[in-house]
Each structure stands twice: as structure tokens, then as C-alpha cells.
N, C-alpha and C positions, 0 to 999 in steps of 0.2 A: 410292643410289649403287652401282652395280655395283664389284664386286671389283676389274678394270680402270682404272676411274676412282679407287677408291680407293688402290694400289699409286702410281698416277700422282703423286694428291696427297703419298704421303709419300716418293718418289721426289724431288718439287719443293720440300720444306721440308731433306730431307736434302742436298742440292744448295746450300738456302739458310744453312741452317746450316755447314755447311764455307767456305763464302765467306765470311760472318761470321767464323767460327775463325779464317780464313787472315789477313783482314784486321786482326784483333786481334792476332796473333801476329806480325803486318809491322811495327806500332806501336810495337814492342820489337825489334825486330833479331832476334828469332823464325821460322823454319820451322816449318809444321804438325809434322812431327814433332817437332821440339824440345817444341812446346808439347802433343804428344800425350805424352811421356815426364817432359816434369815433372809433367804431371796425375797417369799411374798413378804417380809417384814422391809424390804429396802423397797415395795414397789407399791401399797399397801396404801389406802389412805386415813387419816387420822379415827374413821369411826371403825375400821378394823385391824385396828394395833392392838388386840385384846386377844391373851389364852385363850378364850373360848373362840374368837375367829380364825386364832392358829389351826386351833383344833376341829373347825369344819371345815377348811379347806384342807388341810391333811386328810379328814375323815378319817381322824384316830381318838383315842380316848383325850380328854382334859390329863389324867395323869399320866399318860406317855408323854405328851406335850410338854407338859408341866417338866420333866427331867431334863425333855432335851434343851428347854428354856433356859435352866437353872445350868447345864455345860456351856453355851455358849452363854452366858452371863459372866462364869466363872474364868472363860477364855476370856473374856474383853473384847467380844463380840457382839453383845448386845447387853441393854440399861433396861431396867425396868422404873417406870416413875408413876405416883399416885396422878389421876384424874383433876386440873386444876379444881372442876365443879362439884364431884363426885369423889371422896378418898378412899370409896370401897373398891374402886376402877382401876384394875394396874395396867397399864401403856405401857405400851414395849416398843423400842428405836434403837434401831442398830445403832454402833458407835463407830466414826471414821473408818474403825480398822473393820469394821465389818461390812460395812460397806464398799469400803476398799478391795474386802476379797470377792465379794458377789460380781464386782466391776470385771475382777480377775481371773472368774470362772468362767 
């Protein structure tokens, strides 16, 4: 298999995989992003549980993040809680059920 054909094939599985993502994430009242920001939020570690680390690994605005945060918040997919040290810091943690579905995707 030439290089060409080979790019092609993971080109067509990566292609297939995102349709699949989207369509699981449709199944839930889900946006690919939503369901791309509770994944890094179930895998993520304590000093990048923060909107602003959503929003540079998404490499989206603070306020697109900010929306899809406040859906799944609204789903009962993820908690937001004040910084025990810091109260200006809001930490973001999936809740069971959201982490339950990341497990399921």
C-alpha cells in the first residue's frame, strides 16, 4: 500500500469515527463539542478542570465554551464548584452520569 493510499484509508476511518461521535452525542441532546469537553473533563487533571483549559484545548473562544459548559451542566452531566483555595476559580467535574456516558462512547 503506498503512503497515498494509506493517508486515504485513515483519512476514511477518521471521517467514520466523527460520524459515529456525532451520532452518539445526538442520542443525548449532545454537540460534538459538548461531548469533546466532557471527555477531556473525565480525563483531565485537577489544575486543568478550568473554562479557560476547556477552551485551549478546544481552541475555541472562553464564550463558546462557556455555553456548551452551562448544556451540559443543565443535562446533569457536569458540576461546577468554587476553587477550595481560590473562590474566583470555578472547577469543572463530570458527574457519574457523565462520566458514565464518556465510558459509553
Amino acid at each position: 500500500m503506498s503512503a497515498q493510499e494509506a493517508n486515504d484509508v485513515l483519512e476514511r476511518l477518521c471521517n467514520l469515527q466523527r460520524m459515529e461521535a456525532r451520532a452518539f452525542g445526538l442520542r443525548y441532546g449532545l454537540q460534538p463539542v459538548q461531548m469533546e469537553a466532557l471527555t477531556y473533563l473525565t480525563q483531565c487533571n485537577r489544575y486543568s478542570n478550568t473554562p479557560q483549559a476547556v477552551a485551549e484545548y478546544l481552541g475555541l473562544t472562553k464564550g463558546t465554551v462557556s455555553q456548551s459548559l452551562k448544556v451540559l451542566e443543565q443535562k446533569g452531566f457536569l458540576r461546577k464548584e468554587a476553587d477550595h483555595e481560590d473562590k474566583r476559580i470555578v472547577r469543572l467535574a463530570p458527574t457519574t452520569k457523565g462520566s458514565n456516558l464518556v465510558k459509553k462512547a
